[in-house]
C-alpha atoms as one frame of an Amber mdcrd trajectory, in Angstrom:
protein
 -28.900  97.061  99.872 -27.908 100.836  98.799 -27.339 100.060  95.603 -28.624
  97.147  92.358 -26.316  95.351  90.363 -28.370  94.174  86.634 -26.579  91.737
  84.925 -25.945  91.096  81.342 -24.317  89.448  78.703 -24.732  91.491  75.761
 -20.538  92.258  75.995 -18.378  88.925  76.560 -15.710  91.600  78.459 -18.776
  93.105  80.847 -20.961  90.779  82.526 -22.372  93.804  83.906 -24.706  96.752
  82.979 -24.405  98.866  86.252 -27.572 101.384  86.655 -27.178 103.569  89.221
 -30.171 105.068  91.111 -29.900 108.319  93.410 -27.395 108.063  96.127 -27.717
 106.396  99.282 -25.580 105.082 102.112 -22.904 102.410 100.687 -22.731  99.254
 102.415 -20.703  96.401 101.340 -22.230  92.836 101.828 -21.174  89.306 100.569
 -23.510  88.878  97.977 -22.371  91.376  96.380 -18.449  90.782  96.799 -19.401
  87.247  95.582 -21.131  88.487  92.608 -18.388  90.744  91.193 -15.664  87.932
  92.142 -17.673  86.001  89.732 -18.366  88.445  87.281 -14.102  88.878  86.806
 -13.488  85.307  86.896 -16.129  85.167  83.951 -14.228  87.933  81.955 -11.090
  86.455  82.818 -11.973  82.668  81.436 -13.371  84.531  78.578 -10.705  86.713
  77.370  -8.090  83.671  78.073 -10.535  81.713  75.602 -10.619  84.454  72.938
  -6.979  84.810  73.431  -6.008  81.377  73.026  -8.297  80.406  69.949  -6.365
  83.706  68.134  -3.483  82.125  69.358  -3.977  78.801  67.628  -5.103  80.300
  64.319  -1.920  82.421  64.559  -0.266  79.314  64.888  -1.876  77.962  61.888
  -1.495  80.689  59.699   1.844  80.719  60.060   2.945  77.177  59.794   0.675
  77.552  56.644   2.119  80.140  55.626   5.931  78.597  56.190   4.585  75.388
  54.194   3.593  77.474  50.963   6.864  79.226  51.378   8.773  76.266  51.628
   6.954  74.800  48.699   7.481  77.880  46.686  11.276  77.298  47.161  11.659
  73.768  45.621  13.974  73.716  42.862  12.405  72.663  39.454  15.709  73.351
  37.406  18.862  71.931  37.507  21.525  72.384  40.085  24.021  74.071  38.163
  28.035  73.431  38.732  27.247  69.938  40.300  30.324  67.648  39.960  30.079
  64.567  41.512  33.566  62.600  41.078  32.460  59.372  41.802  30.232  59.956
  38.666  32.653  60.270  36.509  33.792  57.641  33.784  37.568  57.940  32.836
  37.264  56.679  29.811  34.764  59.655  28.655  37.361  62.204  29.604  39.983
  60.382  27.566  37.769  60.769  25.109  37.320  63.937  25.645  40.694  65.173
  25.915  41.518  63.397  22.676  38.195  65.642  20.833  39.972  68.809  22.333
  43.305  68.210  20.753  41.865  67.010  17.378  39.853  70.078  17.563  43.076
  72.324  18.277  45.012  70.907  15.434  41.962  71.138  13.394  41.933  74.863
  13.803  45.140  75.487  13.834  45.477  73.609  10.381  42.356  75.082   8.419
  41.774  78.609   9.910  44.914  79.564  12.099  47.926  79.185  10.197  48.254
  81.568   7.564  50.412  79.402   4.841  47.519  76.619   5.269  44.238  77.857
   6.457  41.557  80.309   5.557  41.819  82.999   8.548  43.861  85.045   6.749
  42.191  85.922   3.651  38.719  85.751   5.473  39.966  88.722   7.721  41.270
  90.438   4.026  37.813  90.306   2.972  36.223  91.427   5.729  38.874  94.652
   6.114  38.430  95.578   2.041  34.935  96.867   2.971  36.711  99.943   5.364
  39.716 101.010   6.247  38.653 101.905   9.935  39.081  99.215  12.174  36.109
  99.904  14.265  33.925  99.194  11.250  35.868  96.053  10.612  35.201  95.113
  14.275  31.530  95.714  14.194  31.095  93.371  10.892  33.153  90.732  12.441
  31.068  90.934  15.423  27.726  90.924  13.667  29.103  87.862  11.213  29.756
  86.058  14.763  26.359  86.833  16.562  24.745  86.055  13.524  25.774  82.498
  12.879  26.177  81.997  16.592  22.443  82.681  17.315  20.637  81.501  13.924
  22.570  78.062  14.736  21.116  78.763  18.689  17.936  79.383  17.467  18.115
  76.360  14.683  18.823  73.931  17.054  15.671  72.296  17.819  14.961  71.756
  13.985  18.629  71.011  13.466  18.884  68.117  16.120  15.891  66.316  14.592
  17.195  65.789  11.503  21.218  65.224  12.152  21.135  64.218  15.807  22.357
  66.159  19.101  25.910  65.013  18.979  26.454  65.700  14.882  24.487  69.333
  15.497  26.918  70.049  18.104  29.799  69.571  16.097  28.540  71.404  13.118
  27.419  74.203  15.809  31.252  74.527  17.118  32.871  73.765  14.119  31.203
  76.672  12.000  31.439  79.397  15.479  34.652  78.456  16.696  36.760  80.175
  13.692  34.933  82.965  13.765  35.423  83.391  17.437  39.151  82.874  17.234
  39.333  85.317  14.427  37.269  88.298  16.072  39.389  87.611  18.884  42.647
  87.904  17.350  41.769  90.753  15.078  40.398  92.780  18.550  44.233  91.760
  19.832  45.803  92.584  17.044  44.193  96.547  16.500  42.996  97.397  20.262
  45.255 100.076  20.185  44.659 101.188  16.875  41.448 103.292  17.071  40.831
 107.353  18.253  41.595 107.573  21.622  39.187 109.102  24.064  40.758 108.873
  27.396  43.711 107.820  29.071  43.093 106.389  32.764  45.684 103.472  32.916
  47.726 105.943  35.149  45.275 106.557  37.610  45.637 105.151  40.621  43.389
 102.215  41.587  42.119 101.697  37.538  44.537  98.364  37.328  43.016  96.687
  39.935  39.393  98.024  39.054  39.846  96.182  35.647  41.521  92.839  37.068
  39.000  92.784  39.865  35.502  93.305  37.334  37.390  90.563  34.473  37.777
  87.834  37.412  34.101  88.042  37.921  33.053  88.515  34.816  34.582  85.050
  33.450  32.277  83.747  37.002  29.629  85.123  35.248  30.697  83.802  31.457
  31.696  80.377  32.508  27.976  78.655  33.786  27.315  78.670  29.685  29.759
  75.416  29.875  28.919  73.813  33.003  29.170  70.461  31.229  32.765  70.235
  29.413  31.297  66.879  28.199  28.263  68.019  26.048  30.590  70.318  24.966
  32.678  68.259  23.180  29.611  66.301  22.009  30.956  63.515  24.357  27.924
  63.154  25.769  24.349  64.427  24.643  23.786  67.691  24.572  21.161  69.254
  26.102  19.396  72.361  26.376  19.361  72.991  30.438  17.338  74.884  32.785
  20.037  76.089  35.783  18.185  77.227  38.837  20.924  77.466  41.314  24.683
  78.466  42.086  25.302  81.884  40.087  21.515  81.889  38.464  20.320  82.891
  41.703  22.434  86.203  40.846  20.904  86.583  37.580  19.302  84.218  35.017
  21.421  85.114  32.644  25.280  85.455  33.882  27.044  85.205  30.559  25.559
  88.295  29.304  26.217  90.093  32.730  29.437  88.408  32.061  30.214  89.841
  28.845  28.980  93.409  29.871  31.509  93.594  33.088  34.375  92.237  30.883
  33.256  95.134  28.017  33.309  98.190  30.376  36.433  96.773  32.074  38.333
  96.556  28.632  37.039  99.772  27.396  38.068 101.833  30.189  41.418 100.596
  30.483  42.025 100.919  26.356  40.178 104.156  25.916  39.714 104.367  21.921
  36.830 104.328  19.497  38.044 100.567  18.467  37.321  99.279  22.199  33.921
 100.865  22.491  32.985  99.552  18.839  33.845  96.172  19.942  32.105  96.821
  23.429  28.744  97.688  21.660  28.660  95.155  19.232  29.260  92.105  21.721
  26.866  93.867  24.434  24.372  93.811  21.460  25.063  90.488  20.638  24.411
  89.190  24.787  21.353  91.292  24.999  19.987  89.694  22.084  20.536  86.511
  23.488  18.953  87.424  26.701  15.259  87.399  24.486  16.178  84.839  22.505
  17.578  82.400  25.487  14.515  82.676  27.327  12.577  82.501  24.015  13.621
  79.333  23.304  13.359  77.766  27.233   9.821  78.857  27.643   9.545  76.205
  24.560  11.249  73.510  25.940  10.331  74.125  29.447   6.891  75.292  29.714
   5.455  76.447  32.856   8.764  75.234  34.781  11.009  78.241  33.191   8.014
  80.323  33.767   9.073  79.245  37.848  12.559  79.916  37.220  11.674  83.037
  35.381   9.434  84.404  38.413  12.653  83.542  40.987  15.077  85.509  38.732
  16.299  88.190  37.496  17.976  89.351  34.733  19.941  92.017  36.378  22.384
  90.838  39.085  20.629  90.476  42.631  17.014  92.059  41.378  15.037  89.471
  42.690  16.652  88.602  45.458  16.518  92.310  46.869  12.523  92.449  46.194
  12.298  89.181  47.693  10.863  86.587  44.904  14.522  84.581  45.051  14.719
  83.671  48.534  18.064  81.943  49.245  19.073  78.673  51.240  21.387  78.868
  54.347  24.063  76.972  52.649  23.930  79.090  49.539  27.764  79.111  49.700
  28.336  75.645  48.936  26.642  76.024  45.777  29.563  77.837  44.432  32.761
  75.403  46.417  32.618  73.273  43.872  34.976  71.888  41.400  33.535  73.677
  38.566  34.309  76.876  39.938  37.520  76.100  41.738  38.617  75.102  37.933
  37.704  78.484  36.757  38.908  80.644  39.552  42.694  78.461  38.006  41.965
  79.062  34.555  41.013  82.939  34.837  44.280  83.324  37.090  45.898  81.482
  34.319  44.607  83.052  31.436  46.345  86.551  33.195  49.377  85.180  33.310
  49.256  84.455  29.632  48.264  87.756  28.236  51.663  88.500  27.124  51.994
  84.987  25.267  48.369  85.558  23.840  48.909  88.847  22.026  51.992  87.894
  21.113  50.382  84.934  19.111  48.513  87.012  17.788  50.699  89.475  16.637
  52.000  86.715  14.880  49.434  86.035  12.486  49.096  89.755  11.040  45.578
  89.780  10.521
């Protein structure tokens, strides 16, 4: 034979070590065309092995890897906006209804009407400590967040002692007139401050501001996703959303409230609109801290989940990939819920004229 083939298994791809010894005539023969037939048949059945074991823990890894993902997805709030009709008793939305208009006439009896109630000479009070309206504003708004949040914050303690539904009621009944009248003063002396610009000519600014207030009452509305507990028709509770608009951001009223702020004071212009605009901003940004404050109490370890999904600026968390979304994310938001808001906010444009007219009314 001219030449000697060693082999060797020291390398599972070479079943081989050729050592080559000074030249001589070449000769092929079938022992040796047998041997390296076998020798590639070898390296062939054991690549295909290597290859198909890394195959199957491929496999493995990533079905694992889809199960933890999958399991890292399950909801563990509540699913926010969900309106079931066939839920629904009649008899509580009677009830409801009639808790709305005694509320109205309530209002409009101790607070609203100025021969009657005690609007009026609350707003006198309030203006006596400055003549400039945006000062007014800002101590009208800082009366409001005050109450508003201490009674937020208070609720735990304050449901203990009177009960969820009486708590409610005390909660609205004490925040509601000073909504209505830091509302209607805002109406009433919008215009009334230094201006600073003037862009309600410029071209495209109109439907900039309708545009950013549609969304922003989107963003406002999820704070009421139960009319009923509203009203104190049925329990109220203190809920952990998880899906719909909370996939946005964890906390839409206050990106709510910001949109509606920058769209108001860029249409208006004066020192009075960005007053107001700072205070309520301060006010929503407060609540951010003290919201989740007070769900990592009730909640425990399942708002720290939520928490870890969501952001608190608008589409944060899905862009860096801790919120991953369903397929059918759409149909969280055709609902009733929302179709009932996308009507009211088209309504409540419609009515700006008869709004500040109202207001004008009362001269506060």
């Amino acid at each position: 034979m001219s030449y000697s083939v060693i082999l060797s298994i020291s390398n599972p791809f070479s079943c081989t070590t050729r050592k080559f010894l000074p030249p001589k005539p070449f000769h092929w023969n079938s022992n040796s065309i047998l041997a390296v037939s076998s020798c590639s048949f070898r390296k062939r059945k054991v690549f295909n092995s290597i290859v198909t074991r890394t195959s199957i823990k491929d496999r493995d890894a990533s079905s694992k890897l889809e199960e933890e993902e999958e399991e890292e997805t399950v909801v563990v709030g509540e699913d926010s906006a969900a309106f079931n009709l066939a839920d629904q008793s009649i008899s509580s939305w009677i009830l409801f209804t009639l808790i709305l208009g005694s509320v109205l006439f309530l209002l409009q009896v101790a607070w609203i009407d100025n021969s009657t109630g005690l609007g009026k000479p609350f707003i006198d009070i309030i203006s006596s400590f400055s003549d400039r309206h945006e000062v007014v504003m800002l101590i009208l708004i800082l009366i409001f967040a005050t109450v508003h949040s201490g009674l937020a914050s208070l609720r735990e303690v304050g449901e203990k002692l009177v009960g969820e539904r009486t708590y409610r009621v005390l909660f609205a009944g004490i925040s509601l007139p000073l909504a209505i009248s830091t509302v209607v003063y805002f109406i009433n002396h919008r215009h009334d401050g230094l201006q600073l610009w003037q862009l309600q000519g410029a071209p495209g600014i109109h439907q900039l501001v309708w545009l950013s207030n549609f969304i922003s009452f989107f963003l406002l509305y999820p704070s009421t996703f139960n009319l009923l507990e509203v009203a104190a028709v049925e329990k109220p509770k203190l809920h952990l959303w998880e899906t719909g608009i909370i996939r946005i951001t964890r906390h839409p009223q206050m990106v709510g409230q910001v949109i509606w702020c920058l769209a108001h004071t860029v249409w208006i212009g004066n020192s009075v609109a960005v007053a107001a605009s700072l205070g309520l901003i301060g006010h929503h940004l407060f609540g951010v801290w003290n919201g989740d404050r007070r769900l990592v109490r009730r909640y425990g370890e399942a708002f720290e989940v939520v928490k870890r999904r969501t952001s608190v600026i608008p589409f944060a968390a899905i862009l860096d990939g801790r919120q991953k979304l369903p397929r059918d994310y759409y149909k969280e938001f055709i609902r009733l819920p929302y179709l009932t808001i996308t009507a009211l906010t088209l309504g409540a444009y419609f009515a700006h004229p008869f709004m500040q007219a109202a207001s004008f009314q009362l001269h506060w």
